[in-house]
C-alpha positions as CSV (number, residue, x, y, z in Angstrom):
1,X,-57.5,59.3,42.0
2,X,-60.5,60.6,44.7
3,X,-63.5,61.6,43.3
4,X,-66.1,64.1,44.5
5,X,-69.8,63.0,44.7
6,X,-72.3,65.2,45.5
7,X,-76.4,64.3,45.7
8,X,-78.9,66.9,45.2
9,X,-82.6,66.7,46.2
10,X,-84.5,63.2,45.7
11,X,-87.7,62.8,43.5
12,X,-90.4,60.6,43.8
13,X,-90.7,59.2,40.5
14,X,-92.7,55.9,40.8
15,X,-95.2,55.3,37.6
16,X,-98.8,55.1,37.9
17,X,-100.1,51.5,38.9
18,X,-96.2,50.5,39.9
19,X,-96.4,48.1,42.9
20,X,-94.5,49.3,44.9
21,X,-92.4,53.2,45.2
22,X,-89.1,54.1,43.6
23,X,-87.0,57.8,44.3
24,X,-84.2,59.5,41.6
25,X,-81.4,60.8,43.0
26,X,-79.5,63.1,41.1
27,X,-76.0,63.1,41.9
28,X,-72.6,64.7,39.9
29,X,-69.0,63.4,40.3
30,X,-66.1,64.9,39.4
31,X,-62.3,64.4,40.1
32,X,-61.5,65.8,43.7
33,X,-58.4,67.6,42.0
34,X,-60.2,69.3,39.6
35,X,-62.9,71.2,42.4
36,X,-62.4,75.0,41.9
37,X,-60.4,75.2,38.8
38,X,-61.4,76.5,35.9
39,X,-62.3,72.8,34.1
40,X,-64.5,71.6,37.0
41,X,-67.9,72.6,35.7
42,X,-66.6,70.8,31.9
43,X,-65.4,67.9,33.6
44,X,-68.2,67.4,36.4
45,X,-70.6,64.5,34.8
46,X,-74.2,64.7,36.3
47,X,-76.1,61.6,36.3
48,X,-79.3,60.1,38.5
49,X,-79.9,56.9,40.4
50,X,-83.4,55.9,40.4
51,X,-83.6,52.9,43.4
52,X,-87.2,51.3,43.7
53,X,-88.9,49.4,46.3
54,X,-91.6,46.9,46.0
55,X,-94.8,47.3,47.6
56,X,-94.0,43.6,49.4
57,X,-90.6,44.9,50.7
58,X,-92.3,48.3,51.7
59,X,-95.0,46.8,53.9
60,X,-93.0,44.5,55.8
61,X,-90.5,46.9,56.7
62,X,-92.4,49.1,57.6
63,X,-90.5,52.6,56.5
64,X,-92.7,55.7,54.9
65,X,-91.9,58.9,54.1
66,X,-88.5,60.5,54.9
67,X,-87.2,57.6,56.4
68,X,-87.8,55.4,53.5
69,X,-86.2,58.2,51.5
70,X,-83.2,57.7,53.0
71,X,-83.0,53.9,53.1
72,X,-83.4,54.3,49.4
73,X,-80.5,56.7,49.4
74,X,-78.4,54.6,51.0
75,X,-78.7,52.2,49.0
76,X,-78.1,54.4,45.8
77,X,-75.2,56.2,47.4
78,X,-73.3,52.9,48.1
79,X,-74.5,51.8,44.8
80,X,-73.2,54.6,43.3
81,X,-69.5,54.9,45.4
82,X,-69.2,51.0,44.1
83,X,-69.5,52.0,40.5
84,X,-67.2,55.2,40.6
85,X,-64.5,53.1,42.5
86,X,-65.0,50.2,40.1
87,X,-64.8,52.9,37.2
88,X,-67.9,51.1,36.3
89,X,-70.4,54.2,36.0
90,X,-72.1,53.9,33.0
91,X,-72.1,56.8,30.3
92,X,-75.6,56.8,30.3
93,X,-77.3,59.7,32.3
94,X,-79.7,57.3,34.4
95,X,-79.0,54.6,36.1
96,X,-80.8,51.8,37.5
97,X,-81.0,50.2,40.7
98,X,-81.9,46.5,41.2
99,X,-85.6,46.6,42.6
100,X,-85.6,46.3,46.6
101,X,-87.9,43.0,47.1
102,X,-88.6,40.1,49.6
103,X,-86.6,37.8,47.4
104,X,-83.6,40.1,46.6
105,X,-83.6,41.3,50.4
106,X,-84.8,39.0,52.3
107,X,-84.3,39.9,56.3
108,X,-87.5,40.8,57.8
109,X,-86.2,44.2,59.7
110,X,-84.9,46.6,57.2
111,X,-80.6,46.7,57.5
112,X,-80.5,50.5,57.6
113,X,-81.4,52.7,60.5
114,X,-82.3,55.9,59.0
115,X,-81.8,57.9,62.0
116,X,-78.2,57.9,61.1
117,X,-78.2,58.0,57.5
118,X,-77.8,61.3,56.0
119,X,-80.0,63.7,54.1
120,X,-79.8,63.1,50.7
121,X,-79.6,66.7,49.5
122,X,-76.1,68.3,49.9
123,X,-75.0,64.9,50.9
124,X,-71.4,64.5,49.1
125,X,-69.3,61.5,49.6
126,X,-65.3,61.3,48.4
127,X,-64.6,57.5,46.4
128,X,-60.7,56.7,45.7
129,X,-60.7,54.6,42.4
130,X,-59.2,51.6,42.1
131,X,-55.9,51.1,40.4
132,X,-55.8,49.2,37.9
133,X,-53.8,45.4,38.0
134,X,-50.5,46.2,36.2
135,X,-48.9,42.5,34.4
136,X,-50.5,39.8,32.9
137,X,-53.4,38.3,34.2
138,X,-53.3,34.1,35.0
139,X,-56.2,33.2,33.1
């Protein structure tokens, strides 16, 4: 089964006196079968990725603005694609990425170059799911 996910426009959500920055990304998925029939908008579930960033992480990467907007992205998109294909994605209508630190990511030069990485609004990615195992498991 393929599924649809679309991304619509990121939001800077970060609390006041939070060290560091975190975005939401609002996102909806929805099987790729059902797209233009007359049960997509009942079957599309809309949900929201919020991925923060520590102020640590931030500095030495050196990233502001729309290109850290989009590092952040990616890392909720492929967040996200993990947990539709895992058919992990939770019920719950936020979800929360790890926090982005020195310790849980520690190369010095961030892994992303956001010159290629896409624009988070409109951006729409297609996820196959995993079949499940069929027998009996050897534990």
């Amino acid at each position: 089964m393929i599924f649809t996910i679309s991304f619509g426009e990121p939001e800077n959500v970060t609390n006041p006196g939070q060290d560091g920055v975190q975005y939401s990304f609002p996102f909806s998925v929805i099987d790729s079968a059902l797209i233009g029939a007359p049960e997509q908008t009942a079957r599309t579930m809309t949900h929201r990725i919020i991925v923060p960033i520590s102020r640590s992480r931030l500095v030495s990467w050196s990233v502001q603005d729309d290109a850290l907007i989009k590092i952040l992205f990616e890392y909720g998109k492929r967040h996200v694609a993990y947990l539709v294909k895992s058919n992990d994605l939770p019920a719950e209508y936020t979800i929360r990425f790890p926090t982005i630190t020195t310790v849980s990511h520690p190369d010095s030069v961030c892994p992303f170059d956001p010159a290629v990485i896409e624009e988070p609004t409109g951006a729409s990615i297609a996820v196959e799911r995993a079949k499940p195992q069929i027998g009996f498991s050897a534990s």
